[in-house]
Biopython code that builds the backbone (N, CA, C, O; Angstrom):
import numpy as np
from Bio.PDB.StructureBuilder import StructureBuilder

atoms = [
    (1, "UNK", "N", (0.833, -1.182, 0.000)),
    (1, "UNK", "CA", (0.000, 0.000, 0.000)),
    (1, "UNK", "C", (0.881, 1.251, 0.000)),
    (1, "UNK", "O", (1.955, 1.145, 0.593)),
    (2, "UNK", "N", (0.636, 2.223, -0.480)),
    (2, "UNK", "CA", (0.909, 3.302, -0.912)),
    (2, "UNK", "C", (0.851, 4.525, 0.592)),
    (2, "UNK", "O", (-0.178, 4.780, 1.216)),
    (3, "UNK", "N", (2.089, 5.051, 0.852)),
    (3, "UNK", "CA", (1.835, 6.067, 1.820)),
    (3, "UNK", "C", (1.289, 7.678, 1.568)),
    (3, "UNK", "O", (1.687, 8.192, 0.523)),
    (4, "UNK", "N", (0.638, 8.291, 2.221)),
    (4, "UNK", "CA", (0.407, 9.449, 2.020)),
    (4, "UNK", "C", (0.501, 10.079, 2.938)),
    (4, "UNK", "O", (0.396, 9.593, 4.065)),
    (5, "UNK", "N", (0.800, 11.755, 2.640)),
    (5, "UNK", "CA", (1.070, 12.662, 3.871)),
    (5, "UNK", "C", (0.086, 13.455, 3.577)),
    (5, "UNK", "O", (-0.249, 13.972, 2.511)),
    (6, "UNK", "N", (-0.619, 13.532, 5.293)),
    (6, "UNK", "CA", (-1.980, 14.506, 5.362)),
    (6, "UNK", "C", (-1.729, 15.583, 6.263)),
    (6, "UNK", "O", (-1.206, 15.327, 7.348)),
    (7, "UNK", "N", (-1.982, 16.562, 6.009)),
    (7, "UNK", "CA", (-2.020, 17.875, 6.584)),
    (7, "UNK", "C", (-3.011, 19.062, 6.915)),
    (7, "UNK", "O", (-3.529, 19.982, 6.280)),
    (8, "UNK", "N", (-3.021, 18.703, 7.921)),
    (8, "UNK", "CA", (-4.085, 19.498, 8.954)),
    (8, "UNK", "C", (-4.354, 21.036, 9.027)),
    (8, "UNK", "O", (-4.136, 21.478, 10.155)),
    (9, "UNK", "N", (-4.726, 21.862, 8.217)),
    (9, "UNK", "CA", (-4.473, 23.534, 8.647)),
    (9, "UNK", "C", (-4.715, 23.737, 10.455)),
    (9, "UNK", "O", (-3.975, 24.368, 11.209)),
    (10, "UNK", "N", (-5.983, 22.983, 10.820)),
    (10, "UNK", "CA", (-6.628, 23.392, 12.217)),
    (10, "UNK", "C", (-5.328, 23.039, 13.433)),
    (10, "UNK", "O", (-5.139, 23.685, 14.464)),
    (11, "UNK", "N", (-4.784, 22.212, 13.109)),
    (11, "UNK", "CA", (-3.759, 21.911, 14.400)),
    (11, "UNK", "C", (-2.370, 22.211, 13.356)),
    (11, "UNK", "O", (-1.470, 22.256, 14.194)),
    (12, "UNK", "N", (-1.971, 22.349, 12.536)),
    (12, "UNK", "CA", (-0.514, 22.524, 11.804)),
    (12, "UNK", "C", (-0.114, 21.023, 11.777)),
    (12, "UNK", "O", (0.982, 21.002, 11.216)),
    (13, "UNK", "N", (-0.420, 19.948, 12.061)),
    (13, "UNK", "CA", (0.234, 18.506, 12.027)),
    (13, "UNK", "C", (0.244, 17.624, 10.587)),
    (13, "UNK", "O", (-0.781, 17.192, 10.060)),
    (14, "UNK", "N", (1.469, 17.464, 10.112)),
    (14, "UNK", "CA", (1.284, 16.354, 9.013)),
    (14, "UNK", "C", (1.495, 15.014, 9.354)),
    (14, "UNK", "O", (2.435, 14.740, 10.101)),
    (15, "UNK", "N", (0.627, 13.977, 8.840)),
    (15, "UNK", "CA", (0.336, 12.963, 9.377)),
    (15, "UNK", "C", (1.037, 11.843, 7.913)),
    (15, "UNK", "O", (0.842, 11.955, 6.703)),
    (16, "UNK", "N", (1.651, 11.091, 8.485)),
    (16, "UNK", "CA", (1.288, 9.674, 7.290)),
    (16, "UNK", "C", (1.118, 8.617, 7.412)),
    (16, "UNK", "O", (1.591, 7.972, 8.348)),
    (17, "UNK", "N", (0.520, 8.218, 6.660)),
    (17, "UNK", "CA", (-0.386, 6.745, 6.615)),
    (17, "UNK", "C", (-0.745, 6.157, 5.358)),
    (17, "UNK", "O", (-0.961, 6.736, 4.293)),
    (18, "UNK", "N", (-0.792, 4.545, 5.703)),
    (18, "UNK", "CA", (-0.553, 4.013, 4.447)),
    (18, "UNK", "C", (-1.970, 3.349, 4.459)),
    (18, "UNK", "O", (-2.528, 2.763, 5.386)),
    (19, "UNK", "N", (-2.455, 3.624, 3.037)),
    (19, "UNK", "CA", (-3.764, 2.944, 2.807)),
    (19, "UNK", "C", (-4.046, 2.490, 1.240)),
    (19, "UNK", "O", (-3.022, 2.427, 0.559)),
    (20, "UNK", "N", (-4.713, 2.315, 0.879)),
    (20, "UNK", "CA", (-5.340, 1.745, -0.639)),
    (20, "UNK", "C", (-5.203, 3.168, -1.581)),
    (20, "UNK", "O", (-5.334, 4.333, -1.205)),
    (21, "UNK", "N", (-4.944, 2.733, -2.705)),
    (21, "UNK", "CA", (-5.080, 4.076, -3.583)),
    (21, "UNK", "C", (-6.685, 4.474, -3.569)),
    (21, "UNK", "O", (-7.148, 5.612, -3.486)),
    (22, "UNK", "N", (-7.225, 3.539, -3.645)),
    (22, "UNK", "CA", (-8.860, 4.126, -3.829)),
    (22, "UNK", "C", (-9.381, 5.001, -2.475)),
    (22, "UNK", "O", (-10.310, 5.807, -2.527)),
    (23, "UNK", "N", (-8.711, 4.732, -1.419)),
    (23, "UNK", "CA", (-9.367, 5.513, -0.173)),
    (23, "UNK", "C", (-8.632, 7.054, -0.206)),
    (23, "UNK", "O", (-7.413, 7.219, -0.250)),
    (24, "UNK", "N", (-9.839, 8.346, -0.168)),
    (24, "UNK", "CA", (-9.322, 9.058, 0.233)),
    (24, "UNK", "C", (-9.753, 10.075, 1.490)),
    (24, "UNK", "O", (-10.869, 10.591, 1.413)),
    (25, "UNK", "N", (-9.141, 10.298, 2.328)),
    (25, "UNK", "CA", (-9.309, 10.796, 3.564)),
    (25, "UNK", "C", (-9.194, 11.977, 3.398)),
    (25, "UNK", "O", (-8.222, 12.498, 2.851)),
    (26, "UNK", "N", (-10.634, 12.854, 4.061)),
    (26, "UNK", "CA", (-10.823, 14.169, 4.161)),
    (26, "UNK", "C", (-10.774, 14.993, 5.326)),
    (26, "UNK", "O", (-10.466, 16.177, 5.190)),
    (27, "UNK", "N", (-11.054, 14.495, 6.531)),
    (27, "UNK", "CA", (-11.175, 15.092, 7.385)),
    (27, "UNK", "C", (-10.251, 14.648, 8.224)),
    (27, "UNK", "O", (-9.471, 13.753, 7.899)),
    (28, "UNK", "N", (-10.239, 15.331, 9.606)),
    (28, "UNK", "CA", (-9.507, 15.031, 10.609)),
    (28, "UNK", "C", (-9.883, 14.074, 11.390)),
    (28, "UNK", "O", (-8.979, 13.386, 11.863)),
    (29, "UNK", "N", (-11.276, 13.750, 11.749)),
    (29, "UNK", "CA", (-11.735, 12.504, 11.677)),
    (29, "UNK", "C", (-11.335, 11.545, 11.177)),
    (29, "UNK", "O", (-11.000, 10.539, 11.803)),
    (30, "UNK", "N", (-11.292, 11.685, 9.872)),
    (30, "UNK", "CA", (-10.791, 10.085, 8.826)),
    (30, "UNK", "C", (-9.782, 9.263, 9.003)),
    (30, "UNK", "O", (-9.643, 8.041, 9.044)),
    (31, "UNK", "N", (-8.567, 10.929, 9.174)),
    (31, "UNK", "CA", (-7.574, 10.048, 9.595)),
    (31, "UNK", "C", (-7.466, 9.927, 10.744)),
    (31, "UNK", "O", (-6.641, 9.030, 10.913)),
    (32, "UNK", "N", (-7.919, 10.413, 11.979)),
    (32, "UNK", "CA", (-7.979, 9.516, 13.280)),
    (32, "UNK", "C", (-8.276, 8.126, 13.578)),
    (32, "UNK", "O", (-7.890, 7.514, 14.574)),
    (33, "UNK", "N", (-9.096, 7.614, 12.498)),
    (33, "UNK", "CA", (-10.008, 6.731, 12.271)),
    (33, "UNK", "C", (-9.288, 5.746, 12.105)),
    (33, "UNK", "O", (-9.250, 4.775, 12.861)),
    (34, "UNK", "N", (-8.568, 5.914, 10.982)),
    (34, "UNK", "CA", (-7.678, 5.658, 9.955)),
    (34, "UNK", "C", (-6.429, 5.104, 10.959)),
    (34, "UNK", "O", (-6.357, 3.882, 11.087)),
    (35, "UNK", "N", (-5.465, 5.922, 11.660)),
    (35, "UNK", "CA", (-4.325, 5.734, 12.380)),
    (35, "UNK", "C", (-4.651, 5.252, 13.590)),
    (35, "UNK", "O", (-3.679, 4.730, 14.135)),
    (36, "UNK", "N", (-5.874, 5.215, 14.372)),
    (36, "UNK", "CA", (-6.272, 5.162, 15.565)),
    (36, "UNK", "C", (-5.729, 5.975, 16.511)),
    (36, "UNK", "O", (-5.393, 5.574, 17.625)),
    (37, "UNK", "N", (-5.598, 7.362, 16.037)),
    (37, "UNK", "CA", (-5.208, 8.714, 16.903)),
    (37, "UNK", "C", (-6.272, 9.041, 17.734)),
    (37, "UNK", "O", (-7.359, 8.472, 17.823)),
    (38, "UNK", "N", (-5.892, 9.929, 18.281)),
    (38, "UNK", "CA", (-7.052, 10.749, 19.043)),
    (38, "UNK", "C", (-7.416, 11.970, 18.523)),
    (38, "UNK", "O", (-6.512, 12.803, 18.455)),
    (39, "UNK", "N", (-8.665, 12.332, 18.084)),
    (39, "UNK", "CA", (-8.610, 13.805, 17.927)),
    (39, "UNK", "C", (-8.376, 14.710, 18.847)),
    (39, "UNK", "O", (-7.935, 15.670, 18.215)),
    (40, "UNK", "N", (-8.401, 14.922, 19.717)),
    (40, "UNK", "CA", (-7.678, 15.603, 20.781)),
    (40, "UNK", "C", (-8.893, 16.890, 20.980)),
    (40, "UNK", "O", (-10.022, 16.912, 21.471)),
    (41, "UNK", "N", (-8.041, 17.873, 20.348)),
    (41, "UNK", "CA", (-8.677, 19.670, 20.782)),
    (41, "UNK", "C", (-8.896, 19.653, 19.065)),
    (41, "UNK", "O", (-9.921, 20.316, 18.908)),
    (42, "UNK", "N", (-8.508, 19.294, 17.979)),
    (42, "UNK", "CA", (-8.637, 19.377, 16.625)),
    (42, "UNK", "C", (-10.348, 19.001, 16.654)),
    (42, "UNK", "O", (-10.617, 18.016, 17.341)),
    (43, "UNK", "N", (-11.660, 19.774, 15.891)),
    (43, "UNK", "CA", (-12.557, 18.936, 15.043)),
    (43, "UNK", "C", (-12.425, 17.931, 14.477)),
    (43, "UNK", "O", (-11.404, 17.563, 13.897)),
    (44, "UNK", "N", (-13.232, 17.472, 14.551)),
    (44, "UNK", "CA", (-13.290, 15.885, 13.859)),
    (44, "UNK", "C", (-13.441, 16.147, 12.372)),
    (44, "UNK", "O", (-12.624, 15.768, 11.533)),
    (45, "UNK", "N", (-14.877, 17.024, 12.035)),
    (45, "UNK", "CA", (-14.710, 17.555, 10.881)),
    (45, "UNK", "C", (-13.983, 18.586, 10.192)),
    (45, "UNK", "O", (-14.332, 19.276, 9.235)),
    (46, "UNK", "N", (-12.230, 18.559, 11.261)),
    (46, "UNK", "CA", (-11.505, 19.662, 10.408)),
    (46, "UNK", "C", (-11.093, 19.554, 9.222)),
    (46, "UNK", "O", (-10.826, 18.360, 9.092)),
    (47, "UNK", "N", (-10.836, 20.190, 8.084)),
    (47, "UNK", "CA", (-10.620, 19.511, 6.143)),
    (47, "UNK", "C", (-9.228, 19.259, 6.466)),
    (47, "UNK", "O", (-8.628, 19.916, 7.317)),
    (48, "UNK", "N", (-8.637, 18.186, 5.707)),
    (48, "UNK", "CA", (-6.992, 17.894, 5.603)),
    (48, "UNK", "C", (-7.029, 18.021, 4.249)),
    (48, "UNK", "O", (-7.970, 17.859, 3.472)),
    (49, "UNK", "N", (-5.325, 18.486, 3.958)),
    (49, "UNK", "CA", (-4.896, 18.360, 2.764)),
    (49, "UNK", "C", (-4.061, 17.362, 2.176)),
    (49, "UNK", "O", (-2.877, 17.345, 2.513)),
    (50, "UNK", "N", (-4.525, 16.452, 1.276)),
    (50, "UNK", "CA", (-3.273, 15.393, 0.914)),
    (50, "UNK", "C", (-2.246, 16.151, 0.337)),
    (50, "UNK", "O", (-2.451, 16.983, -0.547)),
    (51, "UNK", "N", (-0.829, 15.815, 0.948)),
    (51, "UNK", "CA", (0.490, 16.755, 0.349)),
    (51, "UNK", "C", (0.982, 16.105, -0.930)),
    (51, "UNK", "O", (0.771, 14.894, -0.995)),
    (52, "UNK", "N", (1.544, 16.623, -1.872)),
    (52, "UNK", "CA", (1.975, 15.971, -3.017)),
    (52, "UNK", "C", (2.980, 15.629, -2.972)),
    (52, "UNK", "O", (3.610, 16.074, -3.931)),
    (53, "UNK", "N", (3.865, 14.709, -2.006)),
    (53, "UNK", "CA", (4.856, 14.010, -1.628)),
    (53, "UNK", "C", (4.783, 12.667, -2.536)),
    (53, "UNK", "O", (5.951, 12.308, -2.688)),
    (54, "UNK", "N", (4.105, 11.974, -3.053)),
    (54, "UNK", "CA", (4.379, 10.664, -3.681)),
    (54, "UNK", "C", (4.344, 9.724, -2.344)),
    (54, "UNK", "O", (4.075, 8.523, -2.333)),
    (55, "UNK", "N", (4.617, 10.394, -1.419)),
    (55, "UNK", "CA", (4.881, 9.058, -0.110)),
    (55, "UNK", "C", (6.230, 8.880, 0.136)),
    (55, "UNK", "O", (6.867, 8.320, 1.028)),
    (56, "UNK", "N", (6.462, 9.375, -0.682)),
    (56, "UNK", "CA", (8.688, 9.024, -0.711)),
    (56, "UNK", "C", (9.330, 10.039, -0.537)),
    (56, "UNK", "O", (10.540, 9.995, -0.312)),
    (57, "UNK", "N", (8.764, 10.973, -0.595)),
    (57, "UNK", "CA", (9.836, 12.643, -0.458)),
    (57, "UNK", "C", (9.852, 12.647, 0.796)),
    (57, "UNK", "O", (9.638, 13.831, 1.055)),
    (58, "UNK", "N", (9.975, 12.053, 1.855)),
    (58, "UNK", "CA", (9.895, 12.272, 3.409)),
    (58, "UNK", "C", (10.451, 10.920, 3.686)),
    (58, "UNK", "O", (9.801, 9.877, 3.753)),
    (59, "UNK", "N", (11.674, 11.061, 3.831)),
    (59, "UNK", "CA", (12.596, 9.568, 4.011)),
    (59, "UNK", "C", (11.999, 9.497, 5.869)),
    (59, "UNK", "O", (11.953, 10.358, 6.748)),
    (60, "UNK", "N", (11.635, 8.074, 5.832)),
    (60, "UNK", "CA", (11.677, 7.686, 7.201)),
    (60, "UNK", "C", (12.824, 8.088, 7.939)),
    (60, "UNK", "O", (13.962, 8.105, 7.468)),
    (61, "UNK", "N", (12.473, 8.461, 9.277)),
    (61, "UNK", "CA", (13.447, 8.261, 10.311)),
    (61, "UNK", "C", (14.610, 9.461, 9.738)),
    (61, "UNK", "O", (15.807, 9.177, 9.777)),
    (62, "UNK", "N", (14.299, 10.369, 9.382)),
    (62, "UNK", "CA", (14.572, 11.728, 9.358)),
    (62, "UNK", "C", (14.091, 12.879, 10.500)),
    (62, "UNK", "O", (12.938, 12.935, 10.929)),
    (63, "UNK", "N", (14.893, 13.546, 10.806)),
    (63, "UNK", "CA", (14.372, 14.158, 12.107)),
    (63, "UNK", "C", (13.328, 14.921, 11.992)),
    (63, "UNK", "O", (12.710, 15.321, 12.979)),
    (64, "UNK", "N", (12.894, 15.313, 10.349)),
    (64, "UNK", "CA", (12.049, 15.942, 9.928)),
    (64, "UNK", "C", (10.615, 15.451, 9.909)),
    (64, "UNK", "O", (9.599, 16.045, 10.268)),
    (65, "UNK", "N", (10.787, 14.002, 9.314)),
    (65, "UNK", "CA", (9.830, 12.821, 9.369)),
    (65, "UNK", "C", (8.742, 12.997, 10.092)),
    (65, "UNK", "O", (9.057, 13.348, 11.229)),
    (66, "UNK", "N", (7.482, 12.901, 9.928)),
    (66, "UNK", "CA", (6.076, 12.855, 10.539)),
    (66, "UNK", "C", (6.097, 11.681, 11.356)),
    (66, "UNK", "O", (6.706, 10.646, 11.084)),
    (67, "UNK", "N", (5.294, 11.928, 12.529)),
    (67, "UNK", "CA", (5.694, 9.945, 13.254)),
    (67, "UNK", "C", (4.408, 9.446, 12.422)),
    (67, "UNK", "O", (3.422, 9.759, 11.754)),
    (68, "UNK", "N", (4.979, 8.701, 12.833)),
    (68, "UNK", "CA", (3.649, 7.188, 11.950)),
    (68, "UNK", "C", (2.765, 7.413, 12.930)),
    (68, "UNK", "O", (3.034, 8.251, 13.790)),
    (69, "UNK", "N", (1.164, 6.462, 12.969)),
    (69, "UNK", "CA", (0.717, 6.405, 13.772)),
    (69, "UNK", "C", (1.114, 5.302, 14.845)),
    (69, "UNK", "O", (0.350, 4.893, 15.719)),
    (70, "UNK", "N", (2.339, 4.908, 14.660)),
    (70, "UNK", "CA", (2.723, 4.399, 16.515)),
    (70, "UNK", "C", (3.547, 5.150, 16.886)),
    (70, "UNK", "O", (4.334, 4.624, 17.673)),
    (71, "UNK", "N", (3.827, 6.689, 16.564)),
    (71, "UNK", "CA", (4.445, 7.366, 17.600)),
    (71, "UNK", "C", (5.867, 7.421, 16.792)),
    (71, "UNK", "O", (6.536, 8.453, 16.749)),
    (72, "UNK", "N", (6.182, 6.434, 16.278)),
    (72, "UNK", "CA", (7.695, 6.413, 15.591)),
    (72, "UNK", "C", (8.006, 7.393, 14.425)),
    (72, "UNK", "O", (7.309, 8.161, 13.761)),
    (73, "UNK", "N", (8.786, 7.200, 14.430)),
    (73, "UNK", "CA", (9.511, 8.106, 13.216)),
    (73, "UNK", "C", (9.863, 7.162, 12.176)),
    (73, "UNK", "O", (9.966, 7.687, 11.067)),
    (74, "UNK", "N", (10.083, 5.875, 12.225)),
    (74, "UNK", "CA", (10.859, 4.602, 11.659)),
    (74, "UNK", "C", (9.948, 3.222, 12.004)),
    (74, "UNK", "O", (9.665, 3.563, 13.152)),
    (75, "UNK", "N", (9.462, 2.265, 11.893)),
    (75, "UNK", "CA", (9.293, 1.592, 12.415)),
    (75, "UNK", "C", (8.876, 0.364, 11.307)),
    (75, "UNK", "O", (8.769, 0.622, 10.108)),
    (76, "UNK", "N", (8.614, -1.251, 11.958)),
    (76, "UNK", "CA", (7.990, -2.402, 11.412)),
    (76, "UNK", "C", (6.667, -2.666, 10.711)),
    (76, "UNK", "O", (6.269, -3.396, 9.803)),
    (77, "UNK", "N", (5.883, -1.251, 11.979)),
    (77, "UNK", "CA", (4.642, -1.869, 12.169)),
    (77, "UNK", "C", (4.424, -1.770, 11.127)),
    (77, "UNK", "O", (5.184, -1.084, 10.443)),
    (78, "UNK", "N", (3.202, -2.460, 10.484)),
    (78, "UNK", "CA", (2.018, -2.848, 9.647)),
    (78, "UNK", "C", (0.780, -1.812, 9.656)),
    (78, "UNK", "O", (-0.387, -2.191, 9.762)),
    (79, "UNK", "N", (1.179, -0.421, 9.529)),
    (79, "UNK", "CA", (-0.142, 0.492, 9.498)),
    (79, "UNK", "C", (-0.786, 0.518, 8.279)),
    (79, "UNK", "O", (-0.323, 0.925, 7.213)),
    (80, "UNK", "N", (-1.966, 0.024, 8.512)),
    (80, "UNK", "CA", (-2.586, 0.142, 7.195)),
    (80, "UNK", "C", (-3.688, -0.807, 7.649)),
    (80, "UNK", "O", (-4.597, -1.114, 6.876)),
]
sb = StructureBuilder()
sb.init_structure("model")
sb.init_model(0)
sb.init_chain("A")
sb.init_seg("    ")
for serial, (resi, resn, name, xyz) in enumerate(atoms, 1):
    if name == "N":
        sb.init_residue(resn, " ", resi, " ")
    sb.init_atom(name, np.array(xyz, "f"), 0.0, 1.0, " ", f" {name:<3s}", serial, name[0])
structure = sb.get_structure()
């Protein structure tokens, strides 16, 4: 599966996560849903933007790197 980076205007957070090409996630909801985050203080229905990264312009485990949804920067897991 294909990664994508989502980006939040309401909280400033870019998120990535790997899912099906056919799914696309709109809200801040979705991808909570999606990663099993918490929405926190963010709306659920806040709009995200998919970034035009390809999924690959953001090398893992770069200090820059978005954490996955287990918190990592790098990791095994199986998100998706």
């Amino acid at each position: 599966m294909p990664t994508y980076d989502y980006h939040c205007p309401d909280n400033g957070r870019t998120v990535s996560v790997w899912h099906s090409v056919s799914r696309h996630l709109a809200t801040w909801g979705d991808l909570c849903a999606e990663t099993g985050e918490a929405t926190g203080d963010t709306p659920a229905a806040a709009p995200l933007n998919r970034l035009i990264t390809g999924g690959q312009v953001i090398t893992r485990g770069e200090a820059s790197a978005p954490a996955m949804p287990c918190g990592k920067r790098t990791c095994g897991c199986a998100h998706g």
